[in-house]
Structures are given as C-alpha cells and as structure tokens.
C-alpha positions as CSV (number, residue, x, y, z in Angstrom):
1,X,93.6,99.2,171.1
2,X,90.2,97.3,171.2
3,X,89.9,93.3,171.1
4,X,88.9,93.8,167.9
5,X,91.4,95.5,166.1
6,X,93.8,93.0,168.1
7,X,92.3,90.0,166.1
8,X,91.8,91.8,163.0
9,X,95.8,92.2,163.3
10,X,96.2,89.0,164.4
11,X,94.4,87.5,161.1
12,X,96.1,90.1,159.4
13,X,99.8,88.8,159.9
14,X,99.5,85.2,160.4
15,X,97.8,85.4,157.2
16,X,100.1,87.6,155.4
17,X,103.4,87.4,156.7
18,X,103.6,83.9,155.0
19,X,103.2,85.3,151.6
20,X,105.4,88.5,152.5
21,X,108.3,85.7,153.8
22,X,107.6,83.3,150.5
23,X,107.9,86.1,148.2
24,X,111.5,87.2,149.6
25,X,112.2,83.3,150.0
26,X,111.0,82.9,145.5
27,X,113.1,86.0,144.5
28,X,116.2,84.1,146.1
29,X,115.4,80.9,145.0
30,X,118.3,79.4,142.6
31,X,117.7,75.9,140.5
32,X,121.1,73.6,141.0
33,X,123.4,73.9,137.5
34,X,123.9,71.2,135.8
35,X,127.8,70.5,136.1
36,X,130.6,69.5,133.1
37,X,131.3,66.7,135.1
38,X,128.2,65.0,136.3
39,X,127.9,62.5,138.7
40,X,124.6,61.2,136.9
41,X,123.5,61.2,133.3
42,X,120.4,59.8,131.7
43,X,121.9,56.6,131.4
44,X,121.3,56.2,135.4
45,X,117.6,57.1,135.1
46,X,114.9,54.9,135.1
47,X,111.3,56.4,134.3
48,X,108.6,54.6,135.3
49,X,104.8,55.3,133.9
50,X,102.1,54.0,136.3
51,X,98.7,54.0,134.0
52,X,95.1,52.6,133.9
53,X,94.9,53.9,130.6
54,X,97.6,53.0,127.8
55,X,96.2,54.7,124.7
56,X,95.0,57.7,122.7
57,X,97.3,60.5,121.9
58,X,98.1,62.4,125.4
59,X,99.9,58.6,126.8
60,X,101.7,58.4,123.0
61,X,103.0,62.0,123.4
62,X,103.5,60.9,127.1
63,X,105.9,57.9,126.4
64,X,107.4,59.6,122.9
65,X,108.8,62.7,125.1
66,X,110.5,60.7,127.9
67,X,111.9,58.5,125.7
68,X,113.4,61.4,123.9
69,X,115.3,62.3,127.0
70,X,117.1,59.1,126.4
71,X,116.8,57.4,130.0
72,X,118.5,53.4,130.4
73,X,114.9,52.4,130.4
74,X,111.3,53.5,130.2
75,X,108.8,51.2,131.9
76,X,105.3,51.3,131.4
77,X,102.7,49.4,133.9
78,X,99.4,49.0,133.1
79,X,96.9,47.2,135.4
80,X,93.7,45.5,135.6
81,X,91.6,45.0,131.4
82,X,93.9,48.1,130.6
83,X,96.8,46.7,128.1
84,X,99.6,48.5,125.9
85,X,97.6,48.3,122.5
86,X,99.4,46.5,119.3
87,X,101.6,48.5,117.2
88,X,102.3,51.5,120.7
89,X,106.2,49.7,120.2
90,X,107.4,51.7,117.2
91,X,110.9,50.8,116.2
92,X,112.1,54.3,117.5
93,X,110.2,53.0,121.2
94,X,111.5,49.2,120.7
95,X,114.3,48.0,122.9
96,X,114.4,50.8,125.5
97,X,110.0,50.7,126.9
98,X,109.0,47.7,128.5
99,X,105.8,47.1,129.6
100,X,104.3,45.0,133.0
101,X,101.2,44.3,134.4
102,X,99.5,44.1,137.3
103,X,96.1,42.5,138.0
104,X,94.4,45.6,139.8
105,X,94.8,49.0,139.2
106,X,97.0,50.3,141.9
107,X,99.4,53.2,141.7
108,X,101.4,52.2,144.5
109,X,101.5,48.7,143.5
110,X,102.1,49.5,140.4
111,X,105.5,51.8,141.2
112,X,106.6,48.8,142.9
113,X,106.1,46.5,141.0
114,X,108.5,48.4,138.3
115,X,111.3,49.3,141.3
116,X,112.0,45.3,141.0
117,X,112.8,45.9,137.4
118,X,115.8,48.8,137.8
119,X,119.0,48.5,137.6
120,X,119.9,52.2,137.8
121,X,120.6,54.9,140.7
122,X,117.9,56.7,140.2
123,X,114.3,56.7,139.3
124,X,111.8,59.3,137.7
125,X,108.4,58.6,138.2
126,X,106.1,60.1,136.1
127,X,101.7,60.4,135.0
128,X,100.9,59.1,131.9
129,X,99.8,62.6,130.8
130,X,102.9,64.7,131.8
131,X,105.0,66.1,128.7
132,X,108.5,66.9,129.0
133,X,110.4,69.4,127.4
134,X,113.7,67.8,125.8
135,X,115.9,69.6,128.1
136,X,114.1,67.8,130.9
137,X,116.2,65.3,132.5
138,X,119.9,66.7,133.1
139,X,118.3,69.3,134.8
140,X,116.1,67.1,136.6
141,X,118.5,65.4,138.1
142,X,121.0,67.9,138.9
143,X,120.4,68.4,142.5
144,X,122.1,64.3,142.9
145,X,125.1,65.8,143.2
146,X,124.4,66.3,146.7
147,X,124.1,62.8,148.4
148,X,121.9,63.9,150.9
149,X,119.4,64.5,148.5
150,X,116.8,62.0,148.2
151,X,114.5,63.6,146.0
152,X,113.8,66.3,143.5
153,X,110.9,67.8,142.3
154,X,110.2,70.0,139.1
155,X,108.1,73.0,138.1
156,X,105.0,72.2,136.2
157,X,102.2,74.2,133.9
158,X,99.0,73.1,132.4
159,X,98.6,73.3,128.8
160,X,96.1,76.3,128.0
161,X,92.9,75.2,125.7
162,X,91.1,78.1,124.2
163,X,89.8,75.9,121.2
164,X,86.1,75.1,123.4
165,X,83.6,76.4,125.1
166,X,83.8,79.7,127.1
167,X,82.9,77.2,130.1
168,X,85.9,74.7,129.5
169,X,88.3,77.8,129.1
170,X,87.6,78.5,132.6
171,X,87.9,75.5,134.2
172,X,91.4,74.8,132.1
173,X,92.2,78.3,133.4
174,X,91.5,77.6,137.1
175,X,93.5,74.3,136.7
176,X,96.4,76.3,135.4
177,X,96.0,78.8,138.3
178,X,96.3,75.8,140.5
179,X,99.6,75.0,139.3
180,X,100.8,78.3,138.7
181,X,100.5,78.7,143.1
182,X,101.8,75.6,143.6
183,X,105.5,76.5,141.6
184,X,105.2,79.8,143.5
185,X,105.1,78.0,147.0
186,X,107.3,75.0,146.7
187,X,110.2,77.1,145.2
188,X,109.6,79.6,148.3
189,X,109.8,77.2,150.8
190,X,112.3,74.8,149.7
191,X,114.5,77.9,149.3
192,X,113.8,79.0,153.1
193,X,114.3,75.6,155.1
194,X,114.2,72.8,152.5
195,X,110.8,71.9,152.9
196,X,107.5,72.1,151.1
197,X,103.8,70.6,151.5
198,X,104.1,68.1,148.2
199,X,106.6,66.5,146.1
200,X,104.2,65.9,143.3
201,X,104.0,62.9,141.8
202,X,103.1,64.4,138.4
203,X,106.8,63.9,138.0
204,X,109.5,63.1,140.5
205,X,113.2,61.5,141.0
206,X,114.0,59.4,143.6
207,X,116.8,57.6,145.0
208,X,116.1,53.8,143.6
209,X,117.7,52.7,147.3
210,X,114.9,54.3,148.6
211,X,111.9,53.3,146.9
212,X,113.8,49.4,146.8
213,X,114.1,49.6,150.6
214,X,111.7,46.7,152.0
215,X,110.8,48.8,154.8
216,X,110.0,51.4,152.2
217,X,107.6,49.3,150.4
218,X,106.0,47.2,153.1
219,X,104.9,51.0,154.6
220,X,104.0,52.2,151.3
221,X,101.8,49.0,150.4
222,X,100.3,49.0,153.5
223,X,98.9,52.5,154.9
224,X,96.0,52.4,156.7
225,X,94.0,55.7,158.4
226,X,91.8,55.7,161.5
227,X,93.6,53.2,163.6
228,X,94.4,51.5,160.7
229,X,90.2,50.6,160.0
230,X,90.4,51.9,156.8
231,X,92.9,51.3,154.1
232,X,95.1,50.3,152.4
233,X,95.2,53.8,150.8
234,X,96.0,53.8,147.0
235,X,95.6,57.9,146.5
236,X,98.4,60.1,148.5
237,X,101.2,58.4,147.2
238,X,103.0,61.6,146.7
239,X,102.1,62.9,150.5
240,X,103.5,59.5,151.5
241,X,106.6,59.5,149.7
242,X,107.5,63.4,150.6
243,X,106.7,62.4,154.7
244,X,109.4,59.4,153.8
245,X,112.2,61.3,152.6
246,X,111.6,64.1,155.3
247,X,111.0,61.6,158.5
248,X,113.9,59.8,157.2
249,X,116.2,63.2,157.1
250,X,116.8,63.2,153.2
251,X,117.0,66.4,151.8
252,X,114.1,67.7,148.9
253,X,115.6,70.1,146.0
254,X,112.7,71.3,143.7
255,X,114.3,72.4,140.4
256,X,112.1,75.4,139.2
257,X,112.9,76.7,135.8
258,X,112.1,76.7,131.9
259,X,114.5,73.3,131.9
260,X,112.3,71.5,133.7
261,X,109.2,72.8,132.8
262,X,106.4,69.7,132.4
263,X,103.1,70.0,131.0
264,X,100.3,68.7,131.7
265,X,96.1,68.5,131.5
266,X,93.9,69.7,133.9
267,X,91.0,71.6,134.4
268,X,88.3,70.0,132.5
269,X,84.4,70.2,134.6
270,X,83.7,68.1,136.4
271,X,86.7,66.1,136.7
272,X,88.8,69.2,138.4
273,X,86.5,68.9,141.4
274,X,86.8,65.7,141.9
275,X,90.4,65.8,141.9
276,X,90.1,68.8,144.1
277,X,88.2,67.3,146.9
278,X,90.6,64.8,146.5
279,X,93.5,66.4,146.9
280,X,91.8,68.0,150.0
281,X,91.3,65.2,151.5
282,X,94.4,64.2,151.0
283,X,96.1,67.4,152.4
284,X,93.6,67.0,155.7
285,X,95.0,63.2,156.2
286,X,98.7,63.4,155.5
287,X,99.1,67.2,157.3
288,X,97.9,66.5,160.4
289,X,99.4,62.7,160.3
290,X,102.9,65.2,159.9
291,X,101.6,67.7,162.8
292,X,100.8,64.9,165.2
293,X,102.0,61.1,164.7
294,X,105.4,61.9,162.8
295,X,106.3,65.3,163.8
296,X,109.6,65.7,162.1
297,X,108.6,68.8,160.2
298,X,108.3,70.6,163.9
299,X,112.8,70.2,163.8
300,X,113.4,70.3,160.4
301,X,111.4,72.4,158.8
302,X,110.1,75.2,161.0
303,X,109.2,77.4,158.5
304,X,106.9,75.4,156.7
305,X,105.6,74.5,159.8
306,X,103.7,77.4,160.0
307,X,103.7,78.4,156.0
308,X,102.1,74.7,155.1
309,X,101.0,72.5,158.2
310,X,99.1,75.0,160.5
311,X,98.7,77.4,157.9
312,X,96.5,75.0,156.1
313,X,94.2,74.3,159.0
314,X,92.8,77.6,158.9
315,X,93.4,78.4,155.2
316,X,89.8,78.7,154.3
317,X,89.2,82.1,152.6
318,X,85.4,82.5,152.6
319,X,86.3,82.1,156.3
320,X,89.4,84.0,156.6
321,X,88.3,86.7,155.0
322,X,84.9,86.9,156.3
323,X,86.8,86.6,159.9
324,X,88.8,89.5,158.6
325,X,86.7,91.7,157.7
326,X,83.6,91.0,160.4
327,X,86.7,92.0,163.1
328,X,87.3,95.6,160.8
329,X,83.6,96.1,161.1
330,X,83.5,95.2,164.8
331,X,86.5,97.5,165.4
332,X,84.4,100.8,164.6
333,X,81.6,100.2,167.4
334,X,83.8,101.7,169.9
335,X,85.8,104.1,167.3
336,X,84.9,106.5,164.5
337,X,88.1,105.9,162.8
338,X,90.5,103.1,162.7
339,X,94.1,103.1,161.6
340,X,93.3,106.7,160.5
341,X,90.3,105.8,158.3
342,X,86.9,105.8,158.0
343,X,84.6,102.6,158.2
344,X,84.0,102.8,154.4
345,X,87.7,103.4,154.0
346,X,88.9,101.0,155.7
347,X,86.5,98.4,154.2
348,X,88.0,99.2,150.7
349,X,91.5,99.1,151.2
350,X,91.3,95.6,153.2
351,X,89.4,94.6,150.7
352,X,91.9,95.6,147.9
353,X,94.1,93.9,149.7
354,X,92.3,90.6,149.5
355,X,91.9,90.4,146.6
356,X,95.3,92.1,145.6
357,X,97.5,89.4,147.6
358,X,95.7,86.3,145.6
359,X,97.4,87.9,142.8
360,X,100.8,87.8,143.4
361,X,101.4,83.5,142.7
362,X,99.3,84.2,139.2
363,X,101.5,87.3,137.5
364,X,103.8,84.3,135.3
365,X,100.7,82.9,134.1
366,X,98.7,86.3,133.2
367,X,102.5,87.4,132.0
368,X,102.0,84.2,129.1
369,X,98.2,84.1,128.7
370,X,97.4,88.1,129.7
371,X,94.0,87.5,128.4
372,X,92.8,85.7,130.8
373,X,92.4,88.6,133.1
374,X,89.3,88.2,132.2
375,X,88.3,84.9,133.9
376,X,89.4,86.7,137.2
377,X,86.0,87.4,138.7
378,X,85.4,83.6,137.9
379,X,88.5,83.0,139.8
380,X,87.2,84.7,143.0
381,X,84.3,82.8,143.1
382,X,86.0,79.6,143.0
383,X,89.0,80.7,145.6
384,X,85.6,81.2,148.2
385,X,83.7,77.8,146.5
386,X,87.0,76.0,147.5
387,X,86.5,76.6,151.0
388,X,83.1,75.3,151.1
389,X,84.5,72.3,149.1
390,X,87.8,72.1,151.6
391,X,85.3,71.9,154.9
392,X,83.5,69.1,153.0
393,X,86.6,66.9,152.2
394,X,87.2,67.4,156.2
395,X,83.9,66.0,157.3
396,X,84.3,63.3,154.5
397,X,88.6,62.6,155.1
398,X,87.7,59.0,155.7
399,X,87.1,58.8,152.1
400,X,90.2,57.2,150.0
401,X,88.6,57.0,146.8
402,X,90.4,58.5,144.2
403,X,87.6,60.0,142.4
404,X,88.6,60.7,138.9
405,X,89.7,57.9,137.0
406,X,87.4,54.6,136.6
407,X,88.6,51.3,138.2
408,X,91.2,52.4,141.0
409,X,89.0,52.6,143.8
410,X,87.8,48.8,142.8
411,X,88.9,46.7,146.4
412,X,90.2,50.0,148.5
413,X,88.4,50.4,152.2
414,X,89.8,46.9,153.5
415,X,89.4,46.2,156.8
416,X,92.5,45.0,159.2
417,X,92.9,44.3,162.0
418,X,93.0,47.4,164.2
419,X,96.6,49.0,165.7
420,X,97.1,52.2,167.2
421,X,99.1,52.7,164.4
422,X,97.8,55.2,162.0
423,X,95.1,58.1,162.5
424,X,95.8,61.1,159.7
C-alpha cells in the first residue's frame, strides 16, 4: 500500500467515522419523560431575557410565549438607551414580567444582574427572539430529576421565510441548515458520553446555585484571552457556561424533541456572516482553552474529544476535501487501479461521497421544507466559503466583538493587568 493511499485512508476515517459513530449515537438517543410526580414544575422556573432591543413584534411574541409557559417570574433586562416601551405590560403580562436595567449593554452582566433577583431552583435563560412552543417548559426541565444535572439544553429550528427575495430565501435556508446540524450533533454526543461542543444560549436551564455561586460570577464577569491582555469578553457566554458545568463535573442533558422545539430567526445577509465569523471565533478561543488550560473533556468526555475538540481543528472542508481527494489522485502515480477502480472511478465515487455524507444532518429539514433541494448547490458553495471564513476568524481570534447587534461591543478590549491566567 503506497503513502498515499495510507493518508487518503487516514483522512478517510478520522473524518468519517465521527459521523458513522454520531449517527448510531442519534438513532439511540432518548429525551428524559416528563414524570406524574415531578420534582420541578414551572412554578420553580425563572426565565430570564437578556436584550438591547425591547420592541417590535419578534421580542412581544418573545415575552408573550414564555409567559404562556407560566414560569414564577419572567424577567426582562434591557441595557444601555434601550428601554421596555409604554404600554409592552399588558394586563395578561402585568404582575409576573419585571423589567431591570443596566447601564451598558452586556449579556453577561446582564444574566447577572437578573440571578440577584430569583428566588426559584432553576433558571431558563433565553434570546429575545426565541419562540417557544406551549409545551415547552415541563419538558425542558425534565432532565432535573437527576441531581447531577446542571444543565439542559433544547432542540431548536429557524423559522423558514419564503415571502422575499430568492437571495433572502437562501440565506434563511443556510441559517436553518445550521441549526438543523447542530440538533443532529448535540443529541449524538450527549447520548454517547454526555458531552457536546455548545449548550446554546438561544435557550438554556440552569441550576440557579450555579449561576448565584460568587465564584461563578466573578469568572464569568471577568474572562480575559491572551494572558488576560484582552477582555473582559462579553460574546461566548454559552462556551463559558458549558466549560463551567463540565470542569465542574455536572452532568449536560439536551432534551431533543417536538416538546421542546424553539424557533428562532436567522439567516438574513449580511448579518449571518457576521454571526458566523463570530461563532468561529468563538469555537477557536473556548476549544482549545478546553484542549489545553482546562482539559477536563480529555476524562470525561472522550468521545467528544475527538468528535468536537480535535475534530474541529482540522474541520475545514475546502481543505479536507481537497487533502482528500489530491491523496486519491496521488495514489494512481504508482498504480493503474486503486481499491479496484479506475482514476476516473475512483474520483466519482469519493466525490459522491462528499457530498453524500453532508447530507445526512439536513434529511429533517428537507423532510419539512423538501423544496428546498433546490438551494443545495448554494449550500456547497457556502460549506467550502466557510472554511475560507473559519481560517479567517483564526488569524483574527483576538477579536471579541460581537459583530451583529449595535452597541455591545461599546467598552470590550480592556486592558488588565497581565496573569498567566487565560490564553484560548
């Protein structure tokens, strides 16, 4: 066997034997029941809604559908010149939202500033532009039965738009792609060693102890990247939370099913990119903080070690893939055929299979929107564009802006003193 075949299959199964591993981990993954005799009910739930922008239609619908879950207490914080406009109070919101405000816009702040204000167990944290379902919260906060479970994250699907242009179709479409893989690989992992790469904040529950610990907040309040020259950091609140509960040894349910179903919006050009090269960044800073400094996912989660934290150092597809398939063509200098095929052959079914494996995550979504097959050549493009984009927001990680929504990034990049502290 040449060297070149021997990389080729190298590539090949580190590559592939993730997504061959996730799918038997997704068919056997079960959501926790919600019990007769519940430890928890809403009337132990605290929601709290973080938001720089209290107003217009998606926030109302926002507010009106957790509220219709009937938590103790809905608590809305607003920050900076953004306030809760007169009249938003309707007498069916009256008596259970309460409002607070911060003076700069500051997610993390924000959260804690509401954890000072409940008086329940437990906590749902949710974007000011996620919709519930009204089945939402029993199911949400099933998995509390266990006590060693510290946090529990939910499914969630973007709301398809087909009522624009062709060209904000697609991008809604790609954004719903997005979330569609994400469901796919947190319910895999989390079923094969408890772990995955993200509790989103989108929507979360969380043990109030936790989030009340000082320790908890003085950490969260304070994170700092690159020997601790640049921060405090306001995005990857959701990285830093998930690397809490996991360094900490608290367990992470994600409850996966039409129950707990949130919607959201995304996908609108050219917001999405900026929220992508975010996110990238943010992946690049918090994974190798978890590979290096913290290491805690090396013991207690060793599949997702290699399925999320190393996997995503290389995951780069216009790379990848070009690695893949410049190995195949190398592998026929020396050899006529290869694996019993011809070059041509050969080139055709690894390509099929490319292309054929970034399938498998999307089938729910083409099962409830099959039209939409026909934004797949579009969604090649991007998956290679990403990597281009993902190799950027690594030469650029130092940057903690958070790119997509006006006024938060006002006062981040402080300069402290430096520690040896921090270096994601």
């Amino acid at each position: 066997m040449s060297p070149s075949v021997q990389i080729l299959l190298g590539l090949f199964f580190f590559r592939y034997m993730r997504l061959i591993i996730n799918l038997i981990g997704f068919s056997c993954y079960k959501a926790a029941p919600v019990l007769q005799n519940s430890i928890y009910a809403a009337k132990d739930v605290t929601v709290i809604i973080p938001t720089v922008g209290p107003y217009g239609g998606a926030f109302t619908e926002c507010v009106q559908r957790v509220n219709a879950n009937r938590p103790a207490k809905v608590i809305v914080v607003t920050a900076g010149s953004s306030r809760i406009p007169g009249g938003f109070l309707t007498p069916s919101l009256h008596g259970n939202v309460e409002t607070i405000h911060v003076d700069k816009p500051s997610k993390r702040r924000q959260i804690c500033e509401a954890v000072k204000q409940v008086a329940t167990p437990l906590v749902v944290l949710c974007d000011d532009s996620v919709y519930w379902p009204p089945t939402f919260l029993p199911h949400c906060i099933a998995p509390f039965e266990s006590s060693n479970v510290g946090i529990v994250g939910t499914s969630k699907l973007v709301r398809r738009v087909y009522n624009g242009t062709l060209w904000a179709s697609f991008w809604n479409f790609i954004g719903c792609l997005y979330l569609s893989r994400r469901n796919f690989d947190m319910a895999a992992t989390n079923t094969i060693d408890g772990g995955v790469s993200t509790v989103s904040g989108r929507t979360c529950a969380v043990r109030t102890s936790i989030l009340a610990d000082p320790a908890f907040t003085d950490a969260f309040l304070n994170e700092y990247i690159f020997f601790g020259l640049i921060g405090p950091l306001n995005a990857d609140d959701d990285k830093f939370i998930t690397r809490w509960l996991v360094n900490h040894d608290w367990r992470i349910k994600i409850q996966h099913c039409t129950e707990v179903d949130t919607e959201t919006n995304l996908g609108s050009y050219p917001k999405y990119l900026s929220q992508c090269l975010r996110w990238a960044r943010t992946s690049w800073r918090s994974n190798l903080r978890s590979l290096l400094l913290e290491r805690a996912v090396w013991t207690r989660q060793p599949w997702c070690l290699y399925a999320v934290y190393l996997t995503s150092l290389v995951n780069m597809a216009l790379f990848y893939d070009g690695a893949m398939i410049y190995a195949l063509h190398r592998s026929f200098v020396d050899s006529e055929e290869v694996f019993g095929m011809t070059r041509n052959t050969a080139l055709i079914v690894l390509i099929c299979w490319i292309l054929a494996s970034k399938m498998v995550k999307l089938i729910p979504h083409f099962r409830r929107y099959p039209r939409d097959v026909l934004f797949l050549p579009g969604y090649f493009l991007f998956a290679y564009f990403h990597s281009l984009l993902k190799l950027y927001a690594l030469l650029t990680c130092w940057d903690i802006s958070w790119g997509s929504r006006a006024g938060v990034d006002n006062a981040r990049k402080v300069p402290r003193t430096p520690t040896l502290k921090m270096l994601s």
